[in-house]
Biopython code that builds the backbone (N, CA, C, O; Angstrom):
import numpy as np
from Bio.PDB.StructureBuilder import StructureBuilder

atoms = [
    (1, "UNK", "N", (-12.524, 75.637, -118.846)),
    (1, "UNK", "CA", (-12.179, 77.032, -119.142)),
    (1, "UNK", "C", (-10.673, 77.245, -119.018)),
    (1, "UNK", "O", (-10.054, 77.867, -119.881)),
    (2, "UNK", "N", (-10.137, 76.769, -118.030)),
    (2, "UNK", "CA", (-9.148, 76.881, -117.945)),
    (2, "UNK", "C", (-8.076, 75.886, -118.968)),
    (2, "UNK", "O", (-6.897, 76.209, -119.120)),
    (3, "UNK", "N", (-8.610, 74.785, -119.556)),
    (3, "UNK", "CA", (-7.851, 74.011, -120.275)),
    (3, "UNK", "C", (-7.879, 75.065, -121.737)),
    (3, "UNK", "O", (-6.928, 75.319, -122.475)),
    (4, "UNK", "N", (-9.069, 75.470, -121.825)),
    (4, "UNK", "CA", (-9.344, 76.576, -122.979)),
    (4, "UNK", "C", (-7.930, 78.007, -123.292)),
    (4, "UNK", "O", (-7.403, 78.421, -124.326)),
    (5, "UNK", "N", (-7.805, 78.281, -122.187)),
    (5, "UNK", "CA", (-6.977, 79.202, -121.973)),
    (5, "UNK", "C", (-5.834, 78.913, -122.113)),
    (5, "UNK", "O", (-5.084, 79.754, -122.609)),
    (6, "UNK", "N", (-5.382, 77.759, -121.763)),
    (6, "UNK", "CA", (-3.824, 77.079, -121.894)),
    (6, "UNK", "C", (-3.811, 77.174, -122.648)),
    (6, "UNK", "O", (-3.069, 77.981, -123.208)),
    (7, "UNK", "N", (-5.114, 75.965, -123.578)),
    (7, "UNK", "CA", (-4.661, 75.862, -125.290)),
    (7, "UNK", "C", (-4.492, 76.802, -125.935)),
    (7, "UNK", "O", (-3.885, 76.732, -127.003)),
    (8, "UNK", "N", (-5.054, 78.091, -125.392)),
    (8, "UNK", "CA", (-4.970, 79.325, -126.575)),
    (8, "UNK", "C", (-3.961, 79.873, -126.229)),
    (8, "UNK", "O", (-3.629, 80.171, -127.376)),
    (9, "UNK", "N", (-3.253, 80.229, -125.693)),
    (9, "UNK", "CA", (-1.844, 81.082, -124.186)),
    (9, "UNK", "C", (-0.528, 79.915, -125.704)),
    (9, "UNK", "O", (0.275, 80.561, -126.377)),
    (10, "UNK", "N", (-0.626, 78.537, -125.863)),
    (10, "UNK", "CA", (0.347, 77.507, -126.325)),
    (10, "UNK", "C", (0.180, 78.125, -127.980)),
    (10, "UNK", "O", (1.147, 78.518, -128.634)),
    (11, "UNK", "N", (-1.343, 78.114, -128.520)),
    (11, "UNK", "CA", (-1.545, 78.219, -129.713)),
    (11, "UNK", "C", (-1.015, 79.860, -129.654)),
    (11, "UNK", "O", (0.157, 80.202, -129.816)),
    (12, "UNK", "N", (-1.727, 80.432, -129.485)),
    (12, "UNK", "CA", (-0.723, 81.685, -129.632)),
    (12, "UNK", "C", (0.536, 82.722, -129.867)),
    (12, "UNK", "O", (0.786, 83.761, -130.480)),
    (13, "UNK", "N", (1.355, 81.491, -128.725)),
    (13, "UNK", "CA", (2.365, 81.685, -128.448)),
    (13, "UNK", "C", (3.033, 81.313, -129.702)),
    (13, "UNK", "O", (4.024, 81.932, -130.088)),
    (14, "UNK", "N", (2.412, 80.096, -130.505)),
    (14, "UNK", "CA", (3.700, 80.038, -131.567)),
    (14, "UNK", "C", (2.892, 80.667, -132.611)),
    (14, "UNK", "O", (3.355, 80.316, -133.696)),
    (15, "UNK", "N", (1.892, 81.438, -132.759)),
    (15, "UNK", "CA", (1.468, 82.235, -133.786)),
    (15, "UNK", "C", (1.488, 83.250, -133.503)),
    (15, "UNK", "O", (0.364, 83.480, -133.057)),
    (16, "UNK", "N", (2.209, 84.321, -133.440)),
    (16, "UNK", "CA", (2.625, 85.392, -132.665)),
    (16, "UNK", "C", (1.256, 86.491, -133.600)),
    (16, "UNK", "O", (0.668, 87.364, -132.962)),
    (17, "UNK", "N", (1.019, 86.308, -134.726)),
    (17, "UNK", "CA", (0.257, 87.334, -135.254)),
    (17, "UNK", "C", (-1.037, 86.930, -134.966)),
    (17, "UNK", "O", (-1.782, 87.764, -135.480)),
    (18, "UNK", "N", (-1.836, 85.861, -134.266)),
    (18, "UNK", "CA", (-3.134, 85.268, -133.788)),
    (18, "UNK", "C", (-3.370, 86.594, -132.472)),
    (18, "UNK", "O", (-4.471, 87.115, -132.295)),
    (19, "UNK", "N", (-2.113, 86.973, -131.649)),
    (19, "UNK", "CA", (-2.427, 87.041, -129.987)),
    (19, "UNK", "C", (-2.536, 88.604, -130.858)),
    (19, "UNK", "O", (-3.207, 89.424, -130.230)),
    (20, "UNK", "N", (-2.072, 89.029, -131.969)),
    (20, "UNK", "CA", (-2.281, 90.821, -132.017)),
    (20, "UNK", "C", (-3.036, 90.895, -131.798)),
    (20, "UNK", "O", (-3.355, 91.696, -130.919)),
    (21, "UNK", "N", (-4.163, 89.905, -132.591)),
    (21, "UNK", "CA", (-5.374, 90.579, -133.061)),
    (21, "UNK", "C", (-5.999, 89.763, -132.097)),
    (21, "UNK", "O", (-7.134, 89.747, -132.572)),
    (22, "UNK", "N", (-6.061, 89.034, -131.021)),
    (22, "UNK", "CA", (-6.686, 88.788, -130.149)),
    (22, "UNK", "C", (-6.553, 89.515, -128.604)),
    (22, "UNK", "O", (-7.426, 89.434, -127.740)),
    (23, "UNK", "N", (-5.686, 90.001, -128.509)),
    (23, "UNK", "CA", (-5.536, 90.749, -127.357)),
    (23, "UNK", "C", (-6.234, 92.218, -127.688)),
    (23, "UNK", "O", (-6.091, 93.220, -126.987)),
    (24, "UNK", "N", (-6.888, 92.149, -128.697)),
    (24, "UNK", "CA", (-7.822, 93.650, -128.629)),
    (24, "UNK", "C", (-9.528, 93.158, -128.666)),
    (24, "UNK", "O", (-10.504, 93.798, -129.057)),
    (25, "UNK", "N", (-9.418, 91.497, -127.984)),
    (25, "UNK", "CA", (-11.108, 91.389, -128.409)),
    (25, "UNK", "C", (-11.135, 90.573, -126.963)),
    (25, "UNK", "O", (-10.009, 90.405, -126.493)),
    (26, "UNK", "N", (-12.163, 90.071, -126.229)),
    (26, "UNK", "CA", (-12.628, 89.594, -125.167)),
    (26, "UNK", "C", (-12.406, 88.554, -125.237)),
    (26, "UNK", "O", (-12.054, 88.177, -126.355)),
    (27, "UNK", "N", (-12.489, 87.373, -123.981)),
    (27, "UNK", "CA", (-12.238, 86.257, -123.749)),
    (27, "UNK", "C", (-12.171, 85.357, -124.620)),
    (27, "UNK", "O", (-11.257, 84.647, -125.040)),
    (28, "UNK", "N", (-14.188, 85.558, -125.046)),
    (28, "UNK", "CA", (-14.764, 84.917, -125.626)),
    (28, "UNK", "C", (-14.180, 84.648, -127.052)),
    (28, "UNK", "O", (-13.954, 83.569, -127.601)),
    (29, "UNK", "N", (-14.004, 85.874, -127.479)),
    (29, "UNK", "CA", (-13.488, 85.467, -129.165)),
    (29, "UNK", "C", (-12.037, 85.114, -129.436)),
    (29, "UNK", "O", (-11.625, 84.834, -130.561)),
    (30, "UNK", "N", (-11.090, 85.150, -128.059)),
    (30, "UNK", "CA", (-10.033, 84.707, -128.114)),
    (30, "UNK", "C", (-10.114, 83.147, -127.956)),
    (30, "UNK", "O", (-9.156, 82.413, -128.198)),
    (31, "UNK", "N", (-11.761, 82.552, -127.381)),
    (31, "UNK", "CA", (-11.599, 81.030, -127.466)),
    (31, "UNK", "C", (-12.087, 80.314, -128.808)),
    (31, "UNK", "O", (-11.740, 79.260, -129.341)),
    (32, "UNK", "N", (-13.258, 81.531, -129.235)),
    (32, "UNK", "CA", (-13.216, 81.086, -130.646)),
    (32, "UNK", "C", (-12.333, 81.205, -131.347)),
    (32, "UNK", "O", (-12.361, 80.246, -132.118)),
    (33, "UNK", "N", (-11.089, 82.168, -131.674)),
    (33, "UNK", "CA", (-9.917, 82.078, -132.893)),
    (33, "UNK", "C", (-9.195, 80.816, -132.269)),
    (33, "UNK", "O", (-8.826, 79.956, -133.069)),
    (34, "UNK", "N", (-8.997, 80.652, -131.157)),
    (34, "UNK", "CA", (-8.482, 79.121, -130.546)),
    (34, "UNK", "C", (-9.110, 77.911, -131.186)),
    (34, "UNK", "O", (-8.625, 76.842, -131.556)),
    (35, "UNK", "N", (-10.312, 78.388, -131.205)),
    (35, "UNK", "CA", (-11.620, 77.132, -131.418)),
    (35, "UNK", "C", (-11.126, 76.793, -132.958)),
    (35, "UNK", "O", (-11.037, 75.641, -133.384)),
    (36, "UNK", "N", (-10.804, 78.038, -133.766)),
    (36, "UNK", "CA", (-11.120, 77.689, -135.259)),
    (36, "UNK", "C", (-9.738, 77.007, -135.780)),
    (36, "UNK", "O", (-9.487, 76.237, -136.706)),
    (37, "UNK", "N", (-8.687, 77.848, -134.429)),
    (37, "UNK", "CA", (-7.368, 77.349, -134.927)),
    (37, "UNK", "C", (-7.075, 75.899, -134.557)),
    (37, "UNK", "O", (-6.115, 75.296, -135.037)),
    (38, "UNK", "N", (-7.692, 75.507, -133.931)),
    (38, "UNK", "CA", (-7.466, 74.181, -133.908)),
    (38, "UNK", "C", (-8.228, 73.385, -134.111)),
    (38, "UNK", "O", (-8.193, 72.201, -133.777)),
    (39, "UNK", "N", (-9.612, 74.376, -135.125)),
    (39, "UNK", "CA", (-10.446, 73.216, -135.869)),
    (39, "UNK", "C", (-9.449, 72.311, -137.548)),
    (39, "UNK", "O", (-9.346, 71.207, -138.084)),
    (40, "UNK", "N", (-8.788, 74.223, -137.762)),
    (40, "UNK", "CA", (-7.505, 73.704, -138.761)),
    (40, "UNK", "C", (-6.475, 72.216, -138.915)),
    (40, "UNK", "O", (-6.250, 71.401, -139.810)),
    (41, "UNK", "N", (-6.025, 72.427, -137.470)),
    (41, "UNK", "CA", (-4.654, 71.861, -137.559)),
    (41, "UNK", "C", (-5.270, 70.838, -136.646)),
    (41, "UNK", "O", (-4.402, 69.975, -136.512)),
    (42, "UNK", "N", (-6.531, 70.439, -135.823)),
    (42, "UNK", "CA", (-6.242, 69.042, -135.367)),
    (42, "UNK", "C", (-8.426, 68.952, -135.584)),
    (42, "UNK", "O", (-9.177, 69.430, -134.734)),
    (43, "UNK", "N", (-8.820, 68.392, -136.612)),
    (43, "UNK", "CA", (-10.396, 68.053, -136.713)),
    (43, "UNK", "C", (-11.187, 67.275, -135.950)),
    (43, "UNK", "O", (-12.407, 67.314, -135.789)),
    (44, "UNK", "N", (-10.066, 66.306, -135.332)),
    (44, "UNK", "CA", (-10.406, 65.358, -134.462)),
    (44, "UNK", "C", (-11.301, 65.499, -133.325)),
    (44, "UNK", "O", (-12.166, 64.811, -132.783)),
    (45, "UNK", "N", (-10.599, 67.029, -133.108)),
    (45, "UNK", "CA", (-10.681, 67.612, -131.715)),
    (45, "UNK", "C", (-11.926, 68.374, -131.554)),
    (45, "UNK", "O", (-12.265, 68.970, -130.532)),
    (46, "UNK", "N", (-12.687, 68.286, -132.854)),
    (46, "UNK", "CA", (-14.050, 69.048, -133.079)),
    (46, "UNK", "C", (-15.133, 69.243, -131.843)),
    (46, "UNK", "O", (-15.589, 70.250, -131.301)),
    (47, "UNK", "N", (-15.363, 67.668, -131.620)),
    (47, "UNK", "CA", (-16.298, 67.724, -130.747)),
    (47, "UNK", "C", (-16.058, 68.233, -129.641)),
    (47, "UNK", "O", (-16.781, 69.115, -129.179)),
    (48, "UNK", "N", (-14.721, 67.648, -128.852)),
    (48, "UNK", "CA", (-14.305, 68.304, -127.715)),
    (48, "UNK", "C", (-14.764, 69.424, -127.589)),
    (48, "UNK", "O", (-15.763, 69.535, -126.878)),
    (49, "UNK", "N", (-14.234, 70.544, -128.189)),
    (49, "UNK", "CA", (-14.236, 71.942, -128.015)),
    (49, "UNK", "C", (-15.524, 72.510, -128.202)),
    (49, "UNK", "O", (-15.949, 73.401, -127.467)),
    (50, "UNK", "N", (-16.422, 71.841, -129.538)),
    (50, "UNK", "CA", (-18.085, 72.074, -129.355)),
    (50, "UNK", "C", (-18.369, 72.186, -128.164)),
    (50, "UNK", "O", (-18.574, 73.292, -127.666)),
    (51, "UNK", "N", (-18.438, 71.020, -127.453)),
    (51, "UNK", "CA", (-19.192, 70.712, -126.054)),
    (51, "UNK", "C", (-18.636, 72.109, -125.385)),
    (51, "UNK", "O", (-19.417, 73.037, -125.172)),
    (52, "UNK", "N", (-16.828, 72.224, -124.975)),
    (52, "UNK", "CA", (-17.042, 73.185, -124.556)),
    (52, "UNK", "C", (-17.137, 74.861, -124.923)),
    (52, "UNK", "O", (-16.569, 75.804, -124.372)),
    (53, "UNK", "N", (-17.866, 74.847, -125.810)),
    (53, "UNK", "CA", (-18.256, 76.027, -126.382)),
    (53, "UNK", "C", (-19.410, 75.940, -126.053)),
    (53, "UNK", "O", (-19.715, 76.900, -125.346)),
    (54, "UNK", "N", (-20.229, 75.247, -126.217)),
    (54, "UNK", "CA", (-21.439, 75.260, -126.146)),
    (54, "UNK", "C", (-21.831, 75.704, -124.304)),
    (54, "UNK", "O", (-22.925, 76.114, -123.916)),
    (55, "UNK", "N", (-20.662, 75.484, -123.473)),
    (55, "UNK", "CA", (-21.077, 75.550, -122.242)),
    (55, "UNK", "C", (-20.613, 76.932, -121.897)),
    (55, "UNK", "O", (-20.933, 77.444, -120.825)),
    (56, "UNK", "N", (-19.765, 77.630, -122.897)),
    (56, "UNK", "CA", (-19.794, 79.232, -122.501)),
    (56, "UNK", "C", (-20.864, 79.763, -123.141)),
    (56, "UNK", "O", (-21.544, 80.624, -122.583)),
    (57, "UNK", "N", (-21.159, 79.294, -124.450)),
    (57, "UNK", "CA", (-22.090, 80.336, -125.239)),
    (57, "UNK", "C", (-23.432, 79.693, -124.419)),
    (57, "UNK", "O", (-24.559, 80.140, -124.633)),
]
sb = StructureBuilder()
sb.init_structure("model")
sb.init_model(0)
sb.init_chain("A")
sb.init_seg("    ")
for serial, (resi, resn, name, xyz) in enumerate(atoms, 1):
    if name == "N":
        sb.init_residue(resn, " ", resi, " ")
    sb.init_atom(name, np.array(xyz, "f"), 0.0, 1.0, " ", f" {name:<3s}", serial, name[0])
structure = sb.get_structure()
């Protein structure tokens, strides 16, 4: 959870228009726009983040 949060706090940070529209929605969907944004830019990383998605949802 907490590695979740970094990654999104880093991804964010250099997408400044991701955190608008995530700082008006809950945890959760701030780890999914994380989740999707870095289903984009790194695929590799798919499973990783499944697993831990699967352990919040």
């Amino acid at each position: 959870m907490i590695f979740l949060r970094r990654t999104y706090n880093d991804i964010s940070h250099k997408l400044g228009r991701i955190t608008l529209i995530a700082d008006k929605n809950t945890m959760k969907e701030k780890i999914l726009i994380t989740f999707l944004i870095v289903l984009f830019s790194h695929p590799k990383s798919l499973p990783v983040f499944g697993k831990a998605l699967s352990e919040i949802y």
